[in-house]
N, C-alpha and C positions, 0 to 999 in steps of 0.2 A: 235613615237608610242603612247605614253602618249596626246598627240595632238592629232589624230584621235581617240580617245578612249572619249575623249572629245569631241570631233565634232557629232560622235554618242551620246553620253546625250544630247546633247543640241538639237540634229534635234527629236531624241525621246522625250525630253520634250514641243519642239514644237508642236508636233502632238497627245502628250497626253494630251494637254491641249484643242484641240476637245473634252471635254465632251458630249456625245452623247444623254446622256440623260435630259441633258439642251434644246439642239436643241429640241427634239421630244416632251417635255414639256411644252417648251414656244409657241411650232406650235398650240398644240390639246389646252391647259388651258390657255393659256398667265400668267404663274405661273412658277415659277421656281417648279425646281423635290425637292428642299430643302424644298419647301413651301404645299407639299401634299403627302397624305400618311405616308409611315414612316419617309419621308425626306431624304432618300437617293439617289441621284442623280446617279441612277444605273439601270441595266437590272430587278431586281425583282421589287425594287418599282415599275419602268413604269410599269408594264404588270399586277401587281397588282390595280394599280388605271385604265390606259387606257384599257388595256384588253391586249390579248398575241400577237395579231398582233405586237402593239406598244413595246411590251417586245422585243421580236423578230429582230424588227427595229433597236432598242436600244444595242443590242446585237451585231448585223450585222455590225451598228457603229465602235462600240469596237474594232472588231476583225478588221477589215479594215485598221483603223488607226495603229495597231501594226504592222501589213503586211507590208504596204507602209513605216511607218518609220525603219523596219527591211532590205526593197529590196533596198531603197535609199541609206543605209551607207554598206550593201556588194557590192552593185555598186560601192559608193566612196571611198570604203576603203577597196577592196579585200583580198590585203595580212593579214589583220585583222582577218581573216578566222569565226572561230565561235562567236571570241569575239565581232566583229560587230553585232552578232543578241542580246550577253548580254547586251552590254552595249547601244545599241540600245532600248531592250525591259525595261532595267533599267532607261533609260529617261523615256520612256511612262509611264511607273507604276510611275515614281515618279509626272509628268504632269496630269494623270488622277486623281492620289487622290489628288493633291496639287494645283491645274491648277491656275496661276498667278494670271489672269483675273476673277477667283469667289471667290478673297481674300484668296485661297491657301484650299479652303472647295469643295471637289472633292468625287469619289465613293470611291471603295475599292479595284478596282483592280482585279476580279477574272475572267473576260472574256480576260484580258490583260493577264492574269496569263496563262490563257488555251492555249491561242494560242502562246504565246512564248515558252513553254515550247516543243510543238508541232513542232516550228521550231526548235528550237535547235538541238534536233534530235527527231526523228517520233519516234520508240523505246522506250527509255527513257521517252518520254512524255506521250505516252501512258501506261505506265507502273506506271507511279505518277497519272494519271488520274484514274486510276482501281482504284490505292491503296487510292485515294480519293474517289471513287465511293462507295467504301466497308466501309469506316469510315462512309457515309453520311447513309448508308444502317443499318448499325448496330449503330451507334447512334442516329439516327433520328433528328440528329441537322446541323445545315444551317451551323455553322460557321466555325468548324474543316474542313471541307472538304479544302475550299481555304488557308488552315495554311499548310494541311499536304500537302499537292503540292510542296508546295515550303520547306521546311522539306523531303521530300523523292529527291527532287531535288538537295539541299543541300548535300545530302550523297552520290548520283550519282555527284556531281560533283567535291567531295574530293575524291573519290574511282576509279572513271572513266577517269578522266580530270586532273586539275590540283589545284594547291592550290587557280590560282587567279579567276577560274571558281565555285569554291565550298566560294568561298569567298561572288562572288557576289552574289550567290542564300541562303547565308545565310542572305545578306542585306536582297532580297526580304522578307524572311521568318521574319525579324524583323519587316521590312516596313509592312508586313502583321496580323503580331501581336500586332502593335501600330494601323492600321484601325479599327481591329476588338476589340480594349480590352473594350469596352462597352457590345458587344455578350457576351465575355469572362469572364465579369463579372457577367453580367445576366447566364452565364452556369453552372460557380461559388455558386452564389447563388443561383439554383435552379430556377431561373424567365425564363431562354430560354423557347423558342416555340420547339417543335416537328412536326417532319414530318413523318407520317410513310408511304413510299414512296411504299412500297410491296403491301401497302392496299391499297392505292390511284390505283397505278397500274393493280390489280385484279378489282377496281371497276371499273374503266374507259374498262376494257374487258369486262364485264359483262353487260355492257352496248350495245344493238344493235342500231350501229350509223343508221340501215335504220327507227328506229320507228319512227314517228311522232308525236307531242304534241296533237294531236286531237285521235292518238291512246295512248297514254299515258293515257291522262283523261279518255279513255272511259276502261281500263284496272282499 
């Protein structure tokens, strides 16, 4: 059992070592995603420097490689049942922020984070996604959201599951706490960024997508 449990981390660290945001980087800058913007080799940096198409891209990435390496090891390891999509999505997170190949300097993890938690069970996932959606809402800050995911997952899966499911998703939540403790300190001290997400929201409605620039100016 301890063998396929293993065979899952390792095909998921293979496939989280696609960093997507490298690929989509070096295509549009011939620059690494470390080398511009914030240096984060992730879905916001791209879409902040290339624009949201390429964010988006970059995203699609993400999500795919956690797919594929979660469907390959319930294929090869059936009777594994849920534990093949943990320890499956536990390679990936640990290959996308660590990935061999860019000397172990990778993202963070939060588009990995989304859609495993997703598969594991739809319910449950969506219920840590709210309860992220509501931190990001009332705090206005980027970094909480992808900690309490896997934090609200951790307790769903001592409460729900078992000891060695609430186990893993407490790594995650550590692994996600060592990505992020730069944010966390910046949060700490008062240096994070804000977002405030209701406003941006109202403004983009408020906004009529049919005006044109040449009715703008003349307004």
């Amino acid at each position: 059992m301890w063998t396929e449990k293993l065979y899952c981390l390792l095909i998921g660290y293979g496939f989280g070592n696609f960093v997507t945001a490298y690929v989509v980087s070096y295509w549009r800058t011939r620059q690494k995603p470390t080398e511009i913007g914030s240096g984060n080799p992730g879905t916001a940096n791209i879409g902040a420097v290339l624009g949201k198409k390429y964010g988006i891209l970059t995203l699609c990435g993400d999500l795919l490689k956690t797919i594929l390496a979660v469907l390959i090891c319930q294929l090869l390891f059936p009777d594994l049942g849920n534990l093949a999509i943990l320890y499956a999505g536990i390679g990936t997170t640990l290959g996308h922020n660590f990935p061999a190949w860019q000397n172990f300097r990778g993202g963070k993890g939060v588009a990995v984070s989304v859609i495993l938690v997703l598969l594991f069970n739809l319910k449950w996932g969506v219920l840590s996604l709210l309860i992220a959606l509501a931190v990001m809402l009332v705090t206005q800050n980027l970094t909480l959201p992808g900690i309490v995911i896997w934090l609200s997952y951790a307790v769903i899966g001592f409460t729900q599951y078992n000891l060695e499911v609430g186990l893993g998703f407490t790594f995650l939540m550590l692994l996600s706490l060592f990505s992020f403790r730069h944010d966390l300190a910046d949060l700490i001290h008062g240096r994070a960024k804000k977002v405030d997400w209701l406003k941006k929201f109202r403004h983009s409605r408020s906004v009529d997508p049919t005006t044109t620039d040449s009715q703008k100016r003349k307004n």
